[in-house]
C-alpha positions as a Markdown table, in Angstrom:
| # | Residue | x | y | z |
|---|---|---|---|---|
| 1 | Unk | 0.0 | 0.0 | 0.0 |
| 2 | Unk | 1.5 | 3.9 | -1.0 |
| 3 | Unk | 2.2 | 5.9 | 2.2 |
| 4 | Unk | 1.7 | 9.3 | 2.2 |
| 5 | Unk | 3.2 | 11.9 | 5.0 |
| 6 | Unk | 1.8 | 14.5 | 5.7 |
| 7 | Unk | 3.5 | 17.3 | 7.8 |
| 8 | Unk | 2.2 | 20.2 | 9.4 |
| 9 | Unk | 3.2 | 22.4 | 12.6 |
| 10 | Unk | -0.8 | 22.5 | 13.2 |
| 11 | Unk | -1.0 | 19.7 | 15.4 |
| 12 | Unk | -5.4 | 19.9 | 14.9 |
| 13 | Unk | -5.4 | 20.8 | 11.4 |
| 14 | Unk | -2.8 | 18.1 | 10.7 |
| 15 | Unk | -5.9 | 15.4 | 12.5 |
| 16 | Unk | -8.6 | 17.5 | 11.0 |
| 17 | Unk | -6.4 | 16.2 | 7.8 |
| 18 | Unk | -5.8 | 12.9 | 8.5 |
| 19 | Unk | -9.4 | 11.8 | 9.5 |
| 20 | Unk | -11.0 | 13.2 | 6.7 |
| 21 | Unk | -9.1 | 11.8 | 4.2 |
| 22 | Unk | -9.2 | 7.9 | 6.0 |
| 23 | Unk | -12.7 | 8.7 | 5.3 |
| 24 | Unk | -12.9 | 8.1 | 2.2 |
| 25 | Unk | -11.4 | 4.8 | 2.7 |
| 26 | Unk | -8.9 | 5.2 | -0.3 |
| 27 | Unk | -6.0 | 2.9 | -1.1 |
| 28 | Unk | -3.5 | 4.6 | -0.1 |
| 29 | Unk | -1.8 | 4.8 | 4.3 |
| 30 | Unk | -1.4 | 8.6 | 5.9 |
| 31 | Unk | 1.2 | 9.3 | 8.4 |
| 32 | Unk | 1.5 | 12.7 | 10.1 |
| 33 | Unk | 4.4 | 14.6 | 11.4 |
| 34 | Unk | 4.0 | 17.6 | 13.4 |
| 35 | Unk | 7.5 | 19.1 | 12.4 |
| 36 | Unk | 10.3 | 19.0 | 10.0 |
| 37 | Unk | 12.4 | 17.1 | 11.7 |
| 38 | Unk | 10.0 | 14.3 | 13.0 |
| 39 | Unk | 9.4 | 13.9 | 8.8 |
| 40 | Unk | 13.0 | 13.4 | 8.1 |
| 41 | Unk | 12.9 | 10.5 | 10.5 |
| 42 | Unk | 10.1 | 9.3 | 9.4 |
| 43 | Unk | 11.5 | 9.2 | 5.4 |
| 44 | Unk | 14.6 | 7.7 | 6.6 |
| 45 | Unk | 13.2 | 4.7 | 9.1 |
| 46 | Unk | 10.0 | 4.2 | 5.9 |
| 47 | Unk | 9.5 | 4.5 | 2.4 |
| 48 | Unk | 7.4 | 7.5 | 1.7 |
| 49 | Unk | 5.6 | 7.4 | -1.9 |
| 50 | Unk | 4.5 | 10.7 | -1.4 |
| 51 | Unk | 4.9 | 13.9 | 0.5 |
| 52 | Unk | 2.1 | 16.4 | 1.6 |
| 53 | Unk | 3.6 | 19.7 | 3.5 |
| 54 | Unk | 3.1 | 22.7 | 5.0 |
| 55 | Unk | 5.9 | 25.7 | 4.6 |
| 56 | Unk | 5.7 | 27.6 | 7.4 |
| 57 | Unk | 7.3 | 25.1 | 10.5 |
| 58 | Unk | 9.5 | 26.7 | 13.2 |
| 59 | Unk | 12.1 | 24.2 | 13.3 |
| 60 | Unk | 12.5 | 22.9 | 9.5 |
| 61 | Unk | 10.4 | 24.6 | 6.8 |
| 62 | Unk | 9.0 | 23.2 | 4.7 |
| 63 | Unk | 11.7 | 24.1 | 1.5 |
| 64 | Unk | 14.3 | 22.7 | 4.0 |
| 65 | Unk | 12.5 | 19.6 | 4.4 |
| 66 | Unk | 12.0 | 19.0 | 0.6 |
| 67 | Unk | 15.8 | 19.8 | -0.1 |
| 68 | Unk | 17.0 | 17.9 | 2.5 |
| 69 | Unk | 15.1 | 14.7 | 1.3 |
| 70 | Unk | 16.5 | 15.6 | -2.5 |
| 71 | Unk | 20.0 | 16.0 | -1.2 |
| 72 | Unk | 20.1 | 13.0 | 0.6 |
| 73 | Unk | 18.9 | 11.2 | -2.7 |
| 74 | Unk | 15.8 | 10.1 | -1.3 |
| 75 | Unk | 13.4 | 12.3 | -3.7 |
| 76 | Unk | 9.5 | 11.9 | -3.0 |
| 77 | Unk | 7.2 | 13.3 | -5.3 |
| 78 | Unk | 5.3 | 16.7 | -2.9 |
| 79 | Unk | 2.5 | 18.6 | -3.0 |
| 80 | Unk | 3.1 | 21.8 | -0.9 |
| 81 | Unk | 0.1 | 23.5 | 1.4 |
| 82 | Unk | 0.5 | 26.8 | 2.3 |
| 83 | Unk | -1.2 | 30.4 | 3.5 |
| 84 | Unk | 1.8 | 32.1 | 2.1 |
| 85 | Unk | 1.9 | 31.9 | -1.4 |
| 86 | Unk | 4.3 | 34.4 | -2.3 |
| 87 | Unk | 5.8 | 34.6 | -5.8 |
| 88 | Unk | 9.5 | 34.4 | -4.0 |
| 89 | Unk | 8.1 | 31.2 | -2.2 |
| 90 | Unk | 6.9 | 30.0 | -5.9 |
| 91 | Unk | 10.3 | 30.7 | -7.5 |
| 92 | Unk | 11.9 | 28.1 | -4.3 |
| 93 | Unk | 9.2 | 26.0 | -4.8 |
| 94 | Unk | 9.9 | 25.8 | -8.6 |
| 95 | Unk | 13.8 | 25.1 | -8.3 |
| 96 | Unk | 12.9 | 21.8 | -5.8 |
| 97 | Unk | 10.4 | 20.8 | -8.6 |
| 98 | Unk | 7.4 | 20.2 | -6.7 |
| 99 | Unk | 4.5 | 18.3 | -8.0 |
| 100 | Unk | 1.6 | 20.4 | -7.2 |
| 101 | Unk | 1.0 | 23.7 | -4.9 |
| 102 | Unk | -2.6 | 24.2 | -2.6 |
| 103 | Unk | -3.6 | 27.2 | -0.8 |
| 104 | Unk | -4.9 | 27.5 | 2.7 |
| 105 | Unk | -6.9 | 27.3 | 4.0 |
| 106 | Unk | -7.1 | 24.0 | 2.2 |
| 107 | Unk | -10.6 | 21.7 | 0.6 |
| 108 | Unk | -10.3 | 18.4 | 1.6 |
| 109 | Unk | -11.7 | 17.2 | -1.6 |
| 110 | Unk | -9.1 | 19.5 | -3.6 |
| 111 | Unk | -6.3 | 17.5 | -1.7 |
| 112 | Unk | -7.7 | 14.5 | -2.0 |
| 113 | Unk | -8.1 | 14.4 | -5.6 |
| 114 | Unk | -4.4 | 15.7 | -6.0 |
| 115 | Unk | -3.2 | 13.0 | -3.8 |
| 116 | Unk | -5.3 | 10.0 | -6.0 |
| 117 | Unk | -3.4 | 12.0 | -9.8 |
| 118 | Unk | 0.2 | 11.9 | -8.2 |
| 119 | Unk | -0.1 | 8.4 | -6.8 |
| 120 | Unk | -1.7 | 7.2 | -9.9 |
| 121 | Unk | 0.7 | 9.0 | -11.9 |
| 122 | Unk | 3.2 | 6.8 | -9.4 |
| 123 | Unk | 1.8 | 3.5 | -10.4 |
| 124 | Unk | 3.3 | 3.8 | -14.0 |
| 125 | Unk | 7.5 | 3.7 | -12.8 |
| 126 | Unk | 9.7 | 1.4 | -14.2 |
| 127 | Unk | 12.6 | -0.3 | -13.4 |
| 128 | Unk | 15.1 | -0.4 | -16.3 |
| 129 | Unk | 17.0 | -3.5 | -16.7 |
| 130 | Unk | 19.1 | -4.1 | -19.7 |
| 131 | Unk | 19.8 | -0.6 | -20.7 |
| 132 | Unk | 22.0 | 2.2 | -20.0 |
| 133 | Unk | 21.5 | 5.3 | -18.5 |
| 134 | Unk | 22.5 | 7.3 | -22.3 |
| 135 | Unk | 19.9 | 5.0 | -23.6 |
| 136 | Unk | 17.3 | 5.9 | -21.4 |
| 137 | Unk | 17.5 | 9.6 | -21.8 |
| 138 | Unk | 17.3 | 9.3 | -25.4 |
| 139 | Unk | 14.2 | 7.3 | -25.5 |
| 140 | Unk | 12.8 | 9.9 | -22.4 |
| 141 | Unk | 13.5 | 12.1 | -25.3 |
| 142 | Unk | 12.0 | 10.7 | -28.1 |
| 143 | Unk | 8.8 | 9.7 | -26.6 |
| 144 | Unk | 8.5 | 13.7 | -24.7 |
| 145 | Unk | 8.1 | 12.1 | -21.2 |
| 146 | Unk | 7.8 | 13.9 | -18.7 |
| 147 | Unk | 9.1 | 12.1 | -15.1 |
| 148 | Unk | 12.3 | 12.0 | -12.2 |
| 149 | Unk | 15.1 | 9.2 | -13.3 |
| 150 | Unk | 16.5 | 8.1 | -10.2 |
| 151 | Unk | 19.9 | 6.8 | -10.9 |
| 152 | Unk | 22.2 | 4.8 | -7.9 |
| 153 | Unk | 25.2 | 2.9 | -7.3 |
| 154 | Unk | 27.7 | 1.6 | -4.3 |
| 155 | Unk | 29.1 | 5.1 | -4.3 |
| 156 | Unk | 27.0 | 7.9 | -5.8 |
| 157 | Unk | 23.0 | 8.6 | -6.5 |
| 158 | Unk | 21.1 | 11.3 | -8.0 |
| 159 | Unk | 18.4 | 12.4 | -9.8 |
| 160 | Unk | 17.6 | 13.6 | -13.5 |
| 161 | Unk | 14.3 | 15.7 | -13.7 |
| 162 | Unk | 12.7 | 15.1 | -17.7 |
| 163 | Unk | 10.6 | 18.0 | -19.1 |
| 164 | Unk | 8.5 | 16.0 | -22.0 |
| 165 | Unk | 11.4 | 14.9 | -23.3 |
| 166 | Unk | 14.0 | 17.4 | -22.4 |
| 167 | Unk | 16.7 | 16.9 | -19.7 |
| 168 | Unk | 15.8 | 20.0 | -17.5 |
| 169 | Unk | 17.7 | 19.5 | -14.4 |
| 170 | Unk | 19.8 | 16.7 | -12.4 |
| 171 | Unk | 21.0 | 16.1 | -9.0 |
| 172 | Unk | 24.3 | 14.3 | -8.0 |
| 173 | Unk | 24.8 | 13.6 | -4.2 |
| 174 | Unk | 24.4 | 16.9 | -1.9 |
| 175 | Unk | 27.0 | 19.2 | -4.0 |
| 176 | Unk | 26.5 | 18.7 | -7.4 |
| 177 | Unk | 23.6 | 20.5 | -9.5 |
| 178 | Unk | 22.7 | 20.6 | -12.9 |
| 179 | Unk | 24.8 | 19.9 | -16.3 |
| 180 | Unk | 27.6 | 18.6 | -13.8 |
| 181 | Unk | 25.5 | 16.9 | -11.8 |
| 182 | Unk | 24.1 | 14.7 | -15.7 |
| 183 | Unk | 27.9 | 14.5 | -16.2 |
| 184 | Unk | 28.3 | 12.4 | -13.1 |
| 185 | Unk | 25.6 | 10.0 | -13.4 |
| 186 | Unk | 26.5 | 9.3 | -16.9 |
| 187 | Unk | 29.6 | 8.5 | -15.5 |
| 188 | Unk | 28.4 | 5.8 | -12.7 |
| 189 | Unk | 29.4 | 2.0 | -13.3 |
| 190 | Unk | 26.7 | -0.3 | -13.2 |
| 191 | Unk | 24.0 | 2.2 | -12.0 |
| 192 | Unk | 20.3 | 1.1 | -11.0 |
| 193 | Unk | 18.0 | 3.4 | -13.0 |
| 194 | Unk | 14.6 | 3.7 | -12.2 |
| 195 | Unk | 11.6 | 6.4 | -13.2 |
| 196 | Unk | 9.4 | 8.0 | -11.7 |
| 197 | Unk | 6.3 | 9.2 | -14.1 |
| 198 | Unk | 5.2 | 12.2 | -11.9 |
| 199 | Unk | 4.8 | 15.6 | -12.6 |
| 200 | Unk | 7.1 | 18.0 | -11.2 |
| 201 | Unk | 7.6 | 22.0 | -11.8 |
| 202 | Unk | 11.8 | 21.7 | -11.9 |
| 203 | Unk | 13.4 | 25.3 | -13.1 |
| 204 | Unk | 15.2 | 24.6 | -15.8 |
| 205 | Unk | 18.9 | 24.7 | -14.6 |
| 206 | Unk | 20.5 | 22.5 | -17.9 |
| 207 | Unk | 20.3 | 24.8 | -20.9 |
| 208 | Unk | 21.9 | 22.1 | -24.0 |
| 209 | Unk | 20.2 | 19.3 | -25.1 |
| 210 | Unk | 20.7 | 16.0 | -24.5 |
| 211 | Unk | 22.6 | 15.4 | -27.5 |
| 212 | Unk | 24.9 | 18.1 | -27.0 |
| 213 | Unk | 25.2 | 17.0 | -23.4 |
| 214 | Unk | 25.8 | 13.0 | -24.5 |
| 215 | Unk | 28.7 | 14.4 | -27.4 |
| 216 | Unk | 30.4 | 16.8 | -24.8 |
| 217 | Unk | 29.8 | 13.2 | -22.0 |
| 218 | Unk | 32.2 | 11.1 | -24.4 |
| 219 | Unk | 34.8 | 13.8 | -25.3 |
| 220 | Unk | 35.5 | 14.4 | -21.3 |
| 221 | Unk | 34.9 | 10.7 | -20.9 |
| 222 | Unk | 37.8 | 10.0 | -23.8 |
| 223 | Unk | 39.7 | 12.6 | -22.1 |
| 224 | Unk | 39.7 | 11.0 | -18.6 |
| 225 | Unk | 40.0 | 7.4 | -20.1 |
| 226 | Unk | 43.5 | 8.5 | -21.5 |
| 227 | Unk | 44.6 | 10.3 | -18.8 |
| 228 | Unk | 43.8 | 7.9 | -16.3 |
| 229 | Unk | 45.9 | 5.5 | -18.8 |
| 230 | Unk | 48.6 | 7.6 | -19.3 |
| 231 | Unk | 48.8 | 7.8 | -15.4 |
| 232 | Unk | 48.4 | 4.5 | -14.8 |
| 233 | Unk | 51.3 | 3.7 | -17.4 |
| 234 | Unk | 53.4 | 6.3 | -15.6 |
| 235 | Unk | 53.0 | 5.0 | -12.4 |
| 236 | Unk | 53.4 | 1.0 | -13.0 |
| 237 | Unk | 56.4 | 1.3 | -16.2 |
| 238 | Unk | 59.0 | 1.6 | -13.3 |
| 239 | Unk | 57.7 | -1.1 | -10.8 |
| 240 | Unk | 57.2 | -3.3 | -14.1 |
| 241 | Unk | 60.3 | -3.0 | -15.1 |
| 242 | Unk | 62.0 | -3.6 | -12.0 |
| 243 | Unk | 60.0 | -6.7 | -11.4 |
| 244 | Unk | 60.9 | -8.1 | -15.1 |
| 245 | Unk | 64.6 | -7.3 | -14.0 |
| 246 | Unk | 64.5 | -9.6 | -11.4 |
| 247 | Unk | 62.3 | -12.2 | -13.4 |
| 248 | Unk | 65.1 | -11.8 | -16.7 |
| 249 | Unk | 68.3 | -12.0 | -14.0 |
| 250 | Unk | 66.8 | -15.0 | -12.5 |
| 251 | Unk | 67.0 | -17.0 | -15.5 |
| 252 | Unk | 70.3 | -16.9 | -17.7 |
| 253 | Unk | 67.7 | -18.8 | -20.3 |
| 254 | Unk | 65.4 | -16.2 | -20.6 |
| 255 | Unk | 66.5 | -13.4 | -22.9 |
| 256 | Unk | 63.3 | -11.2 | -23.0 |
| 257 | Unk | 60.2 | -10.1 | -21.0 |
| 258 | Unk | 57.3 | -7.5 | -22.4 |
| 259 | Unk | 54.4 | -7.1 | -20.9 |
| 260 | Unk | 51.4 | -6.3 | -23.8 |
| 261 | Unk | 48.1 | -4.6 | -23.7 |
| 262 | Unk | 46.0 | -6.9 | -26.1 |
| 263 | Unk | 44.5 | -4.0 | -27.7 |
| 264 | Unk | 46.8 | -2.3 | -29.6 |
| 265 | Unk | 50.0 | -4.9 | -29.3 |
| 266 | Unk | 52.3 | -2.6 | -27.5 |
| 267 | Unk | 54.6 | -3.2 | -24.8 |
| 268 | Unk | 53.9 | -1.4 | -21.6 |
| 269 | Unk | 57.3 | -2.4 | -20.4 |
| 270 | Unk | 60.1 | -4.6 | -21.1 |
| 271 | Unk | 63.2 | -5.7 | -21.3 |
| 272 | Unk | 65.4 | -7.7 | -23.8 |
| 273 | Unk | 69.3 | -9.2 | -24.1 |
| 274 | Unk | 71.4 | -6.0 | -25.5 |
| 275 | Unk | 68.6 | -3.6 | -25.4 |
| 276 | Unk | 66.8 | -4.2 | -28.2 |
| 277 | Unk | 63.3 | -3.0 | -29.2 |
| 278 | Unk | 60.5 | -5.5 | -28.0 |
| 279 | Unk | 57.8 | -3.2 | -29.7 |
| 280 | Unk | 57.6 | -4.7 | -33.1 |
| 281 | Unk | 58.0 | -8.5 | -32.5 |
| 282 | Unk | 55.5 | -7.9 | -29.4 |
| 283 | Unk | 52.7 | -7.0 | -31.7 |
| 284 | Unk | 53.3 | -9.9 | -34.0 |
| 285 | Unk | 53.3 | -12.1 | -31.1 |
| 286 | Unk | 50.3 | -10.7 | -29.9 |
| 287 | Unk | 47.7 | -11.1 | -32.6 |
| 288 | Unk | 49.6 | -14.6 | -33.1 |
| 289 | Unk | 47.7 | -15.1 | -29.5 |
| 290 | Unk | 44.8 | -13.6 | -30.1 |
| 291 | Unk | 44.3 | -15.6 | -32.9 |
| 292 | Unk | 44.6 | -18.8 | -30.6 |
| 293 | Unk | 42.6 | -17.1 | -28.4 |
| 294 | Unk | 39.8 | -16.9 | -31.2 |
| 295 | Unk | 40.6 | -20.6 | -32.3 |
| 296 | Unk | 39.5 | -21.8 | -28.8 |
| 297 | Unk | 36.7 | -20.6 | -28.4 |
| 298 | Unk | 35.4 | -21.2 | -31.7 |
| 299 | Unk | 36.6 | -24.8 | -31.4 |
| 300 | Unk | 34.3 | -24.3 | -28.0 |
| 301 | Unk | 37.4 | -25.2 | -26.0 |
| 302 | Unk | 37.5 | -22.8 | -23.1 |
| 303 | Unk | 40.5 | -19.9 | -23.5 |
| 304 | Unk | 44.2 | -20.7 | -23.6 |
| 305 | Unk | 46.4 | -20.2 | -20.6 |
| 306 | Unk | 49.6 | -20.3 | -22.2 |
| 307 | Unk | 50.9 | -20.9 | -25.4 |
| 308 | Unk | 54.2 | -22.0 | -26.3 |
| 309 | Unk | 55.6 | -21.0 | -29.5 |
| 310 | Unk | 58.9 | -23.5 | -30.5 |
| 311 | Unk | 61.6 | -21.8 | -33.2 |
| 312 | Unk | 65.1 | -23.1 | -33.8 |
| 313 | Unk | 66.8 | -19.9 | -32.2 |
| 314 | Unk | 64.1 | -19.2 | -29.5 |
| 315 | Unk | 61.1 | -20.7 | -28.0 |
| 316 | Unk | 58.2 | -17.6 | -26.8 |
| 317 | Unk | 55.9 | -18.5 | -24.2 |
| 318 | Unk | 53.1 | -16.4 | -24.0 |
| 319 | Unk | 50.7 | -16.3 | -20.6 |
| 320 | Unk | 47.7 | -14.4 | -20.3 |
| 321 | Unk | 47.4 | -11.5 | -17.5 |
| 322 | Unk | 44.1 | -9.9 | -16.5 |
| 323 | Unk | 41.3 | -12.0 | -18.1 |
| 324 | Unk | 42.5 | -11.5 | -21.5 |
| 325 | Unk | 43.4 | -7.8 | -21.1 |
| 326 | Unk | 46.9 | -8.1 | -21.2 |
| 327 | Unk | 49.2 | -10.7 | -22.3 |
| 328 | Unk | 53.4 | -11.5 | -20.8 |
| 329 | Unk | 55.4 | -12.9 | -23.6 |
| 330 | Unk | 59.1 | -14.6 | -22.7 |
| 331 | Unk | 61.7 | -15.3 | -25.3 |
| 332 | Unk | 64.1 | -18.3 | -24.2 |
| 333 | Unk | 66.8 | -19.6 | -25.6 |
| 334 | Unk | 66.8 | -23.0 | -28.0 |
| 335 | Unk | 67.0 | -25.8 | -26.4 |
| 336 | Unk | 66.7 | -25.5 | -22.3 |
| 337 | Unk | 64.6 | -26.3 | -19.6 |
| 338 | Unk | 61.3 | -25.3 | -20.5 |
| 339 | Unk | 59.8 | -26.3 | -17.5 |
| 340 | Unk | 62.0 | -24.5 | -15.1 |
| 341 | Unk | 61.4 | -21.4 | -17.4 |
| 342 | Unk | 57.7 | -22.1 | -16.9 |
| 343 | Unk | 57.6 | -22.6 | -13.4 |
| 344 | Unk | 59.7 | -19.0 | -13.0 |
| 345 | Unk | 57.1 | -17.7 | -15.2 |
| 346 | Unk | 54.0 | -18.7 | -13.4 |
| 347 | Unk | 55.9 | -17.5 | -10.0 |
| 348 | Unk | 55.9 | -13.9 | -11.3 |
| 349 | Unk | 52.6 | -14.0 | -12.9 |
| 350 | Unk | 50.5 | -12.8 | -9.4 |
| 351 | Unk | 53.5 | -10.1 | -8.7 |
| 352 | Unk | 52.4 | -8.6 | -12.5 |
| 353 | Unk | 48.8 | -8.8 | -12.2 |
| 354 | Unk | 49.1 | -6.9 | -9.2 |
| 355 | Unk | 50.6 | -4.1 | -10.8 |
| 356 | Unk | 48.5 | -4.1 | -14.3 |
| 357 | Unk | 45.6 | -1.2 | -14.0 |
């Protein structure tokens, strides 16, 4: 059964409120509060579906009560009640994005019949599985809805507020507001996304669309993605390369090391016998395992471990690192112990993982 909360300072008008509208025996559960802060305890200890308020409290008010619930990501569709109707109040009122405003002093039947359209406005959310968060918003677009996407992870939540079809405003933990605030959630991993089909009356704070918002997204998403690279290679060439020292010195046999990214083929560090360059014959040696790789699993075979490549000057063993992501090649000299090569091999394989990004 939907809860609604009702919260007013007025402890008689608030029970005035509250038997009338059990009255009509209507589907829905009303709780009362008689301040601002006995209704933030209430939202956090219960799921509200809907909130009913007054402005004018002496300890919380009732803007401060709507924006504390919206900061702490735990937006409830409201319907404000108040004798002060002022057009400053209605410019605060429009920046929370309320859902519907009633003067005082207040018709039972008008509140009623606002409570019974937002609730039944309620009944049509959805919980998105299978699509992301870009895809969403575009279809929100194309179909001019109107509604609140409520978007979550482990680490962050927030809230996009849709105009029919246009991305209006967004919220992104307590700090961040607006186009930043979109930026962020189109940034979560593995968000939840949910919406909410409610009305609301959100000021327009995000002035692009939300196809200049999703082209400017991926150019400071390809932006971060190469700086975080380029500081991740920065930070683990040195500690590579020390560990493949003490891998290549262990063994007189073994006469190269490279780690690879799989991707491109290059080496992000590595050593070799008199210095030389690992970069070219890494590359071939790379798509010689990812076509193994491909071969396997074709053949329906699982994915190979290692793969041992025998030539009359060298044998290259090749091990994958990181589920595929990255790949350790060794040259060895003709001839020797492979399985002592092997075994020195596998010893170092944790030490590299642990370093790979």
């Amino acid at each position: 059964m939907k809860k609604v909360l009702i919260v007013d300072d007025d402890i008689n008008f608030l029970k005035s409120l509250e038997d009338g509208l059990r009255m009509y025996h209507d589907p829905y559960k009303v709780i009362t509060a008689g301040s601002g802060i006995d209704a933030l305890k209430i939202v956090e200890d219960e799921e509200i579906d809907l909130l009913v308020t007054d402005i004018k409290m002496p300890d919380v008010d009732g803007i401060t009560l709507i924006s504390e619930l919206l900061n702490s990501g735990k937006w409830v569709p409201t319907i404000v009640m108040s004798a002060y109707g002022t057009p400053e109040i209605w410019s605060k009122l429009k920046d929370i994005g309320i859902s519907a405003f009633l003067d005082k002093p207040l018709n039972l039947k008008d509140l009623r019949e606002r409570i019974l359209e937002v609730l039944k406005q309620l009944q049509k959310k959805d919980n998105i599985r299978g699509m992301g968060l870009v895809s969403v918003l575009q279809l929100m677009e194309l179909e001019r809805k109107t509604g609140v996407i409520i978007v979550r992870n482990e680490t962050h939540h927030g809230e996009i507020f849709i105009k029919d079809g246009a991305c209006v405003d967004a919220v992104c933990g307590r700090k961040l507001k607006g186009r930043e605030a979109l930026i962020c959630l189109l940034g979560l991993d593995n968000p939840q996304i949910s919406i909410q089909y409610v009305g609301h009356n959100r000021k327009r704070n995000i002035k692009e669309s939300i196809a200049e918002i999703l082209i400017d997204f991926a150019r400071l998403s390809d932006e971060a993605k190469f700086k975080k690279e380029v500081d991740a290679m920065a930070s683990m060439q040195e500690e590579l390369q020390e560990l493949q020292e003490t891998l290549f010195n262990e063994s007189p046999n073994i006469k190269a090391v490279a780690v690879i990214a799989s991707e491109d083929g290059m080496p992000l560090a590595g050593i070799a016998e008199g210095g030389e360059d690992l970069t070219v014959p890494a590359g071939y040696f790379n798509d010689a395992f990812q076509a193994i790789i491909r071969a396997y699993k074709e053949s329906g075979w699982g994915s190979p471990l290692e793969v041992l490549i025998s030539g009359d000057k060298f044998h290259i063993i090749l091990s994958g690192l990181k589920g595929g992501t990255y790949i350790q090649g060794v040259a060895v000299v003709a001839n020797t112990q492979l399985g002592l090569v092997r075994a020195i091999i596998k010893k170092y394989k944790d030490k590299v993982e642990a370093i790979l990004p």
